[in-house]
C-alpha positions in Angstrom: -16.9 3.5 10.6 -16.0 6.8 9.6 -17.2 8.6 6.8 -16.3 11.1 4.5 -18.1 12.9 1.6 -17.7 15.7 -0.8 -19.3 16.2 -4.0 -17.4 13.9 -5.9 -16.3 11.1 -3.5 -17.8 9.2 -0.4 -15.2 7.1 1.3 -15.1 5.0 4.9 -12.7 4.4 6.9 -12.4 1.6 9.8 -10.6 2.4 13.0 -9.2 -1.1 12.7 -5.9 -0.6 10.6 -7.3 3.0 9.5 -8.1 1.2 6.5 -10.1 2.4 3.8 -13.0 0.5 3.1 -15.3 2.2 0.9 -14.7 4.6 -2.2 -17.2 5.6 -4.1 -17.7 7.7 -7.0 -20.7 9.8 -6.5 -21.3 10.4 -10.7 -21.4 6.6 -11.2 -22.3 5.2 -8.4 -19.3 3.1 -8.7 -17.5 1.5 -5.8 -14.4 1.3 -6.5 -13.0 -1.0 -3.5 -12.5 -3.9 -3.0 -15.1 -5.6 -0.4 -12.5 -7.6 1.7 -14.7 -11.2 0.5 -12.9 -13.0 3.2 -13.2 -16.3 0.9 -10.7 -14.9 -1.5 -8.7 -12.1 0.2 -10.2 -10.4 3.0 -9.0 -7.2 2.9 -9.8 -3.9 1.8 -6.5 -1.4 2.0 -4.2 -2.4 4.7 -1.8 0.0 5.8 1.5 -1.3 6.1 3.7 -0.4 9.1 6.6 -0.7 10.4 7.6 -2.9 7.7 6.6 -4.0 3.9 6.8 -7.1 3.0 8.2 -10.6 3.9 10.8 -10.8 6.4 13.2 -13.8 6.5 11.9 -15.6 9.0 9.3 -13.8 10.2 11.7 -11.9 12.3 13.0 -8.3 12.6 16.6 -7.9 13.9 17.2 -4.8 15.5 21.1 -4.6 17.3 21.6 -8.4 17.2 17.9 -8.9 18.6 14.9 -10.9 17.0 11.7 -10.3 17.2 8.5 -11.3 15.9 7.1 -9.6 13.2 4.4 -11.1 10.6 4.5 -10.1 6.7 3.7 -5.9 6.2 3.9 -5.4 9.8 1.5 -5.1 12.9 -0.7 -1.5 12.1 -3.1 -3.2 9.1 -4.3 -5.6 12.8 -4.2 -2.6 15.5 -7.2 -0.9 16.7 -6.4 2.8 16.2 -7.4 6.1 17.7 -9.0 9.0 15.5 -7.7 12.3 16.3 -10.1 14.3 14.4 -12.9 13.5 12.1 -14.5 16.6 10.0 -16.7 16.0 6.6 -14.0 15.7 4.4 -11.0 14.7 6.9 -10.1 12.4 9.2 -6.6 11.3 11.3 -6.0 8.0 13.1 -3.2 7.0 15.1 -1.6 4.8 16.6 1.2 5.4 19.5 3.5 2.6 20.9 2.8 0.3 23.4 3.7 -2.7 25.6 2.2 -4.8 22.9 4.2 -3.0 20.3 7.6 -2.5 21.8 7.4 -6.3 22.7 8.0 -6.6 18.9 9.6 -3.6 17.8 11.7 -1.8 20.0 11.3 1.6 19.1 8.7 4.4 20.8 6.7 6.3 18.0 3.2 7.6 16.7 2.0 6.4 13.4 -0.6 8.7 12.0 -2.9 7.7 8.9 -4.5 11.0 7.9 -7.2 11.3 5.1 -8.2 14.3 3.0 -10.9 14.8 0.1 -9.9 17.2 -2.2 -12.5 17.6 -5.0 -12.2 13.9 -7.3 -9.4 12.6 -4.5 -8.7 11.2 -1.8 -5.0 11.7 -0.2 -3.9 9.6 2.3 -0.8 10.5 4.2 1.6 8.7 6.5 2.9 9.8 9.3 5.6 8.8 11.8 6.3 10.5 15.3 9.9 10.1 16.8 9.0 9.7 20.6 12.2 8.2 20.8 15.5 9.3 22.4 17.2 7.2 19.0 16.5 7.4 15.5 13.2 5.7 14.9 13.8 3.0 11.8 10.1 1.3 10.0 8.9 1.2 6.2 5.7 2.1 5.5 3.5 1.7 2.5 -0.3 1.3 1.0 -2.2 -1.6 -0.2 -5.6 -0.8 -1.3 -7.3 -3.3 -3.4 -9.6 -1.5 -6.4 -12.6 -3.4 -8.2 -11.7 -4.3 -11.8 -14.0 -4.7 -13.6 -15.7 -1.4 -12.5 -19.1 -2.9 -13.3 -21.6 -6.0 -14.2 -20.9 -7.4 -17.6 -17.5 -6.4 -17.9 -14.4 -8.4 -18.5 -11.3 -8.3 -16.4 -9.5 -8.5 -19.3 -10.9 -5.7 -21.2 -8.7 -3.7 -18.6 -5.2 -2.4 -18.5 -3.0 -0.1 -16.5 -1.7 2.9 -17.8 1.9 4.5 -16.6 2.5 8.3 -16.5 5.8 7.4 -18.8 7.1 5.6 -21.1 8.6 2.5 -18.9 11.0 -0.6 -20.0 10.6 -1.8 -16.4 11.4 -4.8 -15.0 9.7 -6.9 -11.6 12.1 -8.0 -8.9 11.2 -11.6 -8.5 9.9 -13.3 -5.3 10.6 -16.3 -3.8 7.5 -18.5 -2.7 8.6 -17.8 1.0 7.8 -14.0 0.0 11.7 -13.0 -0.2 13.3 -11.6 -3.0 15.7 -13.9 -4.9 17.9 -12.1 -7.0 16.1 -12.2 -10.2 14.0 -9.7 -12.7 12.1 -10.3 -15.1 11.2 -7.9 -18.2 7.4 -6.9 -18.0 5.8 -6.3 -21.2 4.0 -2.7 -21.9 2.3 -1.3 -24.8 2.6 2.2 -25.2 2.4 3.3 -21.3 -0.2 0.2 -20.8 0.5 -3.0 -19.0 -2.9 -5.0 -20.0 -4.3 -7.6 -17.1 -4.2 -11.0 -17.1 -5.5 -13.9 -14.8 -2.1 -14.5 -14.9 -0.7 -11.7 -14.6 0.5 -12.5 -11.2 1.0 -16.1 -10.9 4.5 -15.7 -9.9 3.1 -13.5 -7.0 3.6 -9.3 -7.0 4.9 -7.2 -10.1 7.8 -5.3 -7.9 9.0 -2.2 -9.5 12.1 -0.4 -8.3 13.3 2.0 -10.8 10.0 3.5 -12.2 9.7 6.8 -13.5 6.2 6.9 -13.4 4.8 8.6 -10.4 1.3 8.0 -11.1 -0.8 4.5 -12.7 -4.2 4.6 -14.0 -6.7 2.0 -14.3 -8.7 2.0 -16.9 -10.8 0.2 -19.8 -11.1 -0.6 -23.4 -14.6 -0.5 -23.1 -15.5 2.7 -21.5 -14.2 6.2 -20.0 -14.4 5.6 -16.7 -11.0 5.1 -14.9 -9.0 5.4 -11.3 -5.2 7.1 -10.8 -3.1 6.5 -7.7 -0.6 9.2 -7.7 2.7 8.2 -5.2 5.0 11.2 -5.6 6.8 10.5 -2.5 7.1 6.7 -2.8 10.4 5.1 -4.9 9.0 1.3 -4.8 5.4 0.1 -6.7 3.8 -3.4 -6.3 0.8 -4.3 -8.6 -0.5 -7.3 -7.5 -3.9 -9.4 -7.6 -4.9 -13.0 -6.1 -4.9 -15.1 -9.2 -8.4 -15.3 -10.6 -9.9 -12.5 -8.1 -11.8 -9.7 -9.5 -9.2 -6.7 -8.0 -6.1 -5.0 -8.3 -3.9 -3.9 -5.7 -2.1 -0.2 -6.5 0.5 -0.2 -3.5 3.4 2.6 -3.3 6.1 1.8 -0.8 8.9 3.3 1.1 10.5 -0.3 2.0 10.6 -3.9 0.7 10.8 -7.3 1.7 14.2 -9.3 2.4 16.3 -10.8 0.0 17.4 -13.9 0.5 20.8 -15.1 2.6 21.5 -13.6 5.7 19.0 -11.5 7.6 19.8 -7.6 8.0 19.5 -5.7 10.9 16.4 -3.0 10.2 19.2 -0.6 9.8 20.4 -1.7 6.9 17.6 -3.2 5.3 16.7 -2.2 2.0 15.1 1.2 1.4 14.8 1.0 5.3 13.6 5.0 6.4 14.5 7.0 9.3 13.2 9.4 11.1 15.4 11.7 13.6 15.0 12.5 17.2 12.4 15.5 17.7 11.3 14.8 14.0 8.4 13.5 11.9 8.4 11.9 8.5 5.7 12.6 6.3 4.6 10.9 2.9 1.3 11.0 1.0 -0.2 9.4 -2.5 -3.2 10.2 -3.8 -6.5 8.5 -5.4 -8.6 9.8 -7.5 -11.1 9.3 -10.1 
């Protein structure tokens, strides 16, 4: 486990996905994620690469070719290497191999760097072209934040705030995980979208067309809250398992299939690309 601390913040990281595991708030003592209780959901912030989402099938196509590929991709299950490791940053990686290229034919480096900078944390992606084509992937975070903060509280007594004013509505999903044409309106009051137990029985709240480019958590009850700023991320999911004392914050460059007929990775929706000889770059940002 690797950890990093600053006057504000303590956070871990595990080399398995380069996942985030701990964040705490040194003033409150508060720990803020979500400890992966495997008989709900067993997970803390899985980092998802080289896809997001549900694909039909459980297949990629890439030039008329299938391959295997599970939902949000094979990094949030690979062992990664750390690169560097100081008090207050840290980079993982992890570089093709036979095991990747078996199901995703490309040749690349994805990089998960973290940085404390006073009250946040950033966490940036990056991919590597090692490549002689245009490398194709999504990539996106899914880190899972206690609500309630603390003992005694209500889930309910929580709501989350949008940097603007939003009308938005969620792309709906089908219960194989694939989009299915439909939105729904979501209701906000005044910047705040209030938490339900329900809230998410129809699975994630998919946003496509916010202009908010930051969402707080916080409270009725009490000052206390948590921001995830996504500056360089167009798509948001909000999403908790029904009943389950979390919320996951997760800003994405890429989305699940709609269904019909599969797309090559190419043309998939909000599909990225990065150049020969180039790297892409993205970061968002938590903070308390």
């Amino acid at each position: 486990m690797t950890i990093l601390e600053n006057e504000f913040l303590k956070v871990a990281i595990d080399t398995k996905g380069a996942q985030l595991s701990s964040f705490r708030n040194k003033a409150t003592g508060v720990e803020h994620m979500w400890q992966a209780d495997a008989a709900v959901w067993p997970w803390h912030a899985p980092n998802l690469f080289p896809i997001v989402g549900q694909l039909m099938n459980d297949e990629l196509l890439v030039d008329g070719e299938k391959y295997p590929m599970k939902r949000h991709g094979f990094a949030r299950q690979s062992e990664f290497i750390t690169l560097e490791h100081s008090d207050i940053s840290a980079a993982f990686s992890l570089p093709n191999s036979e095991n990747t290229l078996a199901v995703y034919p490309y040749k690349f480096d994805f990089q998960v760097l973290y940085t404390l900078i006073d009250n946040a944390l950033r966490i940036t992606y990056k991919v590597i072209n090692r490549d002689k084509k245009p490398v194709y992937f999504s990539v996106g975070g899914h880190p899972a934040f206690n609500v309630p903060f603390g003992p005694g509280e209500n889930y309910e007594d929580y709501y989350v705030e949008f940097e603007s004013l939003e009308e938005p509505d969620t792309h709906l999903l089908s219960a194989a995980g694939l989009f299915n044409g439909q939105t729904e309106p979501v209701a906000i009051e005044e910047k705040k979208l209030y938490l339900t137990r329900d809230l998410f029985a129809k699975d994630a709240l998919v946003f496509k067309n916010l202009k908010s480019r930051m969402v707080t958590i916080k409270s009725d009850k009490h000052e206390h809250s948590l921001s995830v700023e996504y500056p360089h991320f167009n798509y948001l999911g909000l999403w908790a398992k029904p009943g389950a004392d979390f919320l996951c914050i997760e800003p994405w460059l890429g989305c699940a299939d709609s269904e019909g007929e599969p797309k090559d990775i190419k043309t998939k929706e909000a599909i990225q690309k990065v150049a020969v000889g180039h790297v892409f770059e993205a970061s968002f940002y938590v903070s308390v």
